[in-house]
N, C-alpha and C positions, 0 to 999 in steps of 0.2 A: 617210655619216657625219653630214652635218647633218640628214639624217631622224631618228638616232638621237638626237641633241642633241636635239631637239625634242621627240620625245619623254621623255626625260628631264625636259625641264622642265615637259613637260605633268603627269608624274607627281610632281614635288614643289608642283606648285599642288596637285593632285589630294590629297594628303597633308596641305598647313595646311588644305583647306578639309575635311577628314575630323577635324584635329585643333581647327578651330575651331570646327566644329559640336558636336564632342561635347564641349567646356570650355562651351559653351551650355548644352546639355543639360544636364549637372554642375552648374552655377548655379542654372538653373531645378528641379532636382531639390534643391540645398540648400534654396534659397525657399520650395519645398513641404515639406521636410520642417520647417523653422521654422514653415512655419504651421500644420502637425497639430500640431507640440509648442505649441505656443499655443492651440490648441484643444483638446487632450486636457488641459492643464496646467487650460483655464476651466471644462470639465465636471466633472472630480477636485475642483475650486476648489466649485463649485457643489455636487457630491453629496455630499462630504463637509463639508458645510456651514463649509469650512475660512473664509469669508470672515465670518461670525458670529463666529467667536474672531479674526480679525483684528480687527473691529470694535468687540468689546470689548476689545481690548488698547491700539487708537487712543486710544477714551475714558481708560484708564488713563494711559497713557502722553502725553496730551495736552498738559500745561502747557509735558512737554519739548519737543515735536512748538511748539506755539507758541514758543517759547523759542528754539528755534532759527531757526524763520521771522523773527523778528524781529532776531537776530545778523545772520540771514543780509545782511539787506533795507539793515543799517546799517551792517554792515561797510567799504561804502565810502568811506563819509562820517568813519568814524573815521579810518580807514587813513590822509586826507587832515588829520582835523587831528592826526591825531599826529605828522605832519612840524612843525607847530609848537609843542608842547604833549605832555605826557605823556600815554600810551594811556587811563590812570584818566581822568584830567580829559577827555579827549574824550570816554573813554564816558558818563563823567556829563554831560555836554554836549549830544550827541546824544540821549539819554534825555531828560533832563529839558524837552529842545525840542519831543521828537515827546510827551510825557506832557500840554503845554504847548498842542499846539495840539488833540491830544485834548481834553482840559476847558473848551479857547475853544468849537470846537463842540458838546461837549455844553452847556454853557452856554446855548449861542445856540437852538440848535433841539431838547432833548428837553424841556425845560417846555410849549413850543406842543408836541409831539407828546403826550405825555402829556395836556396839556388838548383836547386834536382829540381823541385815544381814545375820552376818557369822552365827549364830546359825539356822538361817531358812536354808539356803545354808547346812549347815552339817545335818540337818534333812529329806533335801527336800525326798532321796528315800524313808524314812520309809512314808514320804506323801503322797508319788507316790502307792506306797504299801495299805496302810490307803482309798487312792480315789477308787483305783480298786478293792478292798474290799467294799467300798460303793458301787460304781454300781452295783456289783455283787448281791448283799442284794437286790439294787430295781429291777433288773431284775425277782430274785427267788419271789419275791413279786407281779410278775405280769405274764400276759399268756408268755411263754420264747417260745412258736411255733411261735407268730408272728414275737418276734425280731429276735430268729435264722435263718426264713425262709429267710432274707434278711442279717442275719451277723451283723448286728449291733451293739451285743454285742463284736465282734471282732472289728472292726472297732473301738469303741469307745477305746474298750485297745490299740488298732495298736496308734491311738491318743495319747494317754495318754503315752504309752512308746517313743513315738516318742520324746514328750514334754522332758520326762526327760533326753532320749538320747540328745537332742538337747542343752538343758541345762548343762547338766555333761559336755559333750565331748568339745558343744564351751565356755566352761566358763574361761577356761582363755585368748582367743581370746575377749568375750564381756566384762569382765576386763578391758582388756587392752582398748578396745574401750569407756569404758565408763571413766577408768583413761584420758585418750586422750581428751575426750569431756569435763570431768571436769575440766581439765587444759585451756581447750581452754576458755571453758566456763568463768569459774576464769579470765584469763586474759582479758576478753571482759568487764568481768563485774568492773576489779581494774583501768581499762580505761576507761570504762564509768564514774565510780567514783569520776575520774579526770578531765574527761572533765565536768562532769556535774554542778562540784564548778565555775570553770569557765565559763559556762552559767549562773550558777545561780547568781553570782558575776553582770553580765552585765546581766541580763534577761531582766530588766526592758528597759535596753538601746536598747536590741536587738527588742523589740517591738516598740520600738518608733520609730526605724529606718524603720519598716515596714512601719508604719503606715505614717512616712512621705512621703514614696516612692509614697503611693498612693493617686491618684486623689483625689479632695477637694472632689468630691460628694460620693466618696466610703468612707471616712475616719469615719465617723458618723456608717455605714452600718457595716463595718469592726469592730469597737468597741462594737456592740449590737449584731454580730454574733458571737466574739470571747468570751464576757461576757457568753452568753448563753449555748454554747459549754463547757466553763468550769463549769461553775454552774453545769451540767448536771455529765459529766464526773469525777469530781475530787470528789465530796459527791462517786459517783459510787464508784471509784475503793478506797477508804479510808474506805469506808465502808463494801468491798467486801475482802479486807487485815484483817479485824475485825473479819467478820462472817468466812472466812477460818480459823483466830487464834483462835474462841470459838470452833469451830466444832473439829477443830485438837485436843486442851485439852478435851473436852466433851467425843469425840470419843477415846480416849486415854484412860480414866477411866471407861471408858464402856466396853471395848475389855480386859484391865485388868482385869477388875472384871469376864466378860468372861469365862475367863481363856483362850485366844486366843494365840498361840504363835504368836512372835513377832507384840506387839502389836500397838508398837508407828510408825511401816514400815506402817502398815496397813491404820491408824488414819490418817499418812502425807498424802497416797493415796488417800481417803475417802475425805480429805480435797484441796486438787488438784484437784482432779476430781470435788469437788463442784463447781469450779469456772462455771464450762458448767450448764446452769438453765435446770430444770425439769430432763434430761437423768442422770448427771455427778452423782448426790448420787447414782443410782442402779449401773454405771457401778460402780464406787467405793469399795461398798458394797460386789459385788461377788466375789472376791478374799478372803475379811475376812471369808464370808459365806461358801465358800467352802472348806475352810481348816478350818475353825469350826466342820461342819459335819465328817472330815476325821478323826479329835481327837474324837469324841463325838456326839450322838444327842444332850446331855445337853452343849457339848461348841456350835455346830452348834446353836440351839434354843437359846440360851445367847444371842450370835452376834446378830442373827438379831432381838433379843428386843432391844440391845443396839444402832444399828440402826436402828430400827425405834424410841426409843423414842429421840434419835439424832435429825431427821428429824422434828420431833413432833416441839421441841425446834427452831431448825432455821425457822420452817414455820412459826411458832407462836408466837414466842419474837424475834430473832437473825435478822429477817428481816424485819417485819414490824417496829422494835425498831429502829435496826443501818441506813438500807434501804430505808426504807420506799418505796415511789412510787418514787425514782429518775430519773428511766428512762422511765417512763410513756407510755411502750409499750403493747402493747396487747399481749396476751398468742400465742395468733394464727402466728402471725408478726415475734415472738423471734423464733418459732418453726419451720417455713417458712426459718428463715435468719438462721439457726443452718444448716437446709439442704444444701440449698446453699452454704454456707461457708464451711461447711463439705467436699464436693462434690470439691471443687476447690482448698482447702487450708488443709484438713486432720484435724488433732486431733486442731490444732493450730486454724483453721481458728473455729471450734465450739468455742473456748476460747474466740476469739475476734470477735465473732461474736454481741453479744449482745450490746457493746461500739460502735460498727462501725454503725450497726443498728441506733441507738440514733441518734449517730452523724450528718447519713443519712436526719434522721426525723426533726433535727434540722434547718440543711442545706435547706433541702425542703423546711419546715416553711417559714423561712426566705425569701428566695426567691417569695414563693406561698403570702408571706406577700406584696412582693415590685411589683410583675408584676401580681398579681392577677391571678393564669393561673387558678385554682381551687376554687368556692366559698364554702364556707364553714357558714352552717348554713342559707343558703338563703332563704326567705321569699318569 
């Protein structure tokens, strides 16, 4: 009789462990089938050039697209003074503070940017001059039979002349292109502006209106997925506005001290570029570096102390202080989705690559929370 017991119980271990392999199975079989749909969904995307008319519908639809970004970012700043004050009056409030400190730093620093421009622009040849002089130096510094036997050293002048041919001859054609785009630009952005008081005026309303559209058993789900997305998102990019304004001032007095020409063009670069994690400070970086070296080794060797102890600073206080861990992604994941994004969407899709990333991971969460398709941490 206790033989039989024992057996018995051998056979219902024998049974969770048959039913818990194959609820594995099942998981890792939904995982894969998500990621052929993710993969078939980006090839369709791609052959049917389905992401071209997405891209031009962004352009169209942009002011609203900013309009909202900008509700979004302020909404909780209203939300707080409207416990004191009527929503209108906050939102003119809030608006006219951020419109406010918009025009102090335009003020303070696009006149010097603009006068840095033109005086890089009127220096460029003697830079061009100054570069082919550098190479020149590292060439006679090194065996000159290897690189002539293949022209290299031609090649890189044929470069290097082309550049500034290309620059001299179409510059007032990319003028004109770049006055064009700033104009357009400008108007996309004094309409988002407009539309975006207007959202932000009903924000509160236009989510409610969502939230009633949908099903009583989504309405719960919907509020704990949109909380979380923002929680994520809004510290992100309020905090990512911060560390590009330290790094811009930081890197501004670093390149001064330098002695870099034009050095606040440079700084805005450097801090643009930051926005893309790990690559954007080196791409940044070589534009100042390289026309460092073309004045000077000691301007050259300035700059990139001044960036690097830039970098020192945002790695070590600027991000762990303002940052912290907000988007709780792995190094490997951000550098994976940087490729891809790259790859599909250019300099643009690196920039929103890390946000979209999150957002992804959130979205997942949530899901993987409610249908269980992945266990996570199982015993």
């Amino acid at each position: 009789m206790f033989h039989k017991k024992n057996d018995k119980e051998v056979d219902i271990r024998s049974l969770n462990d048959i039913i818990h392999t194959s609820k594995r199975l099942l998981n890792i079989g939904y995982f894969m089938a998500i990621v052929c749909l993710i993969l078939l969904g980006t090839y369709l995307l791609q052959e049917w050039k389905i992401l071209n008319y997405i891209a031009d519908l962004l352009r169209v639809i942009s002011p609203i697209f900013i309009g909202f970004i900008l509700a979004w970012l302020c909404a909780p700043m209203v939300n707080k003074l409207q416990k004191k004050m009527p929503r209108l009056v906050s939102c003119l409030v809030v608006y006219l503070g951020m419109l406010l400190v918009v025009i102090l730093i335009g003020y303070a620093f696009i006149p010097s940017i603009i006068s840095q421009i033109t005086e890089f622009i009127q220096t460029l040849p003697s830079i061009v001059d100054e570069l082919k002089e550098f190479t020149d130096g590292i060439f006679k510094s090194m065996n000159n039979s290897l690189f002539e036997s293949y022209n290299v050293k031609d090649q890189i002048y044929l470069s290097i002349e082309n550049l500034a041919t290309g620059m001299t001859t179409n510059l007032p054609e990319r003028l004109f292109d770049i006055g064009k785009a700033l104009i357009s630009g400008g108007l996309n952005i004094v309409l988002g502006i407009m539309i975006g008081f207007y959202i932000l005026f009903d924000f509160d309303k236009i989510n409610q209106k969502i939230h009633e559209m949908l099903p009583n058993k989504w309405k719960d789900g919907y509020k704990d997925l949109c909380g979380r997305i923002n929680e994520s998102l809004r510290s992100y990019i309020q905090g990512l506005f911060l560390v590009m304004f330290l790094v811009f001032i930081t890197q501004s007095i670093g390149l001064t001290i330098a002695g870099v020409k034009a050095p606040l063009v440079f700084a805005l670069f450097c801090a643009i570029t930051d926005v893309i994690p790990y690559v954007g400070p080196y791409i940044g970086a070589v534009p100042a570096v390289i026309v460092g070296f073309t004045m000077s080794p000691i301007v050259g060797i300035c700059c990139v102390i001044s960036i690097v102890v830039v970098q020192l600073l945002e790695n070590n206080f600027y991000q762990p202080l303002i940052m912290g861990h907000t988007m709780k992604l792995h190094p490997v994941t951000i550098m994976i989705g940087l490729l891809v994004f790259e790859h599909f969407f250019g300099i643009v899709g690196m920039i929103v690559a890390t946000p979209a990333i999150a957002c992804l991971k959130v979205i997942f969460t949530f899901i993987n929370e409610k249908a269980n398709l992945i266990r996570v941490n199982e015993e």
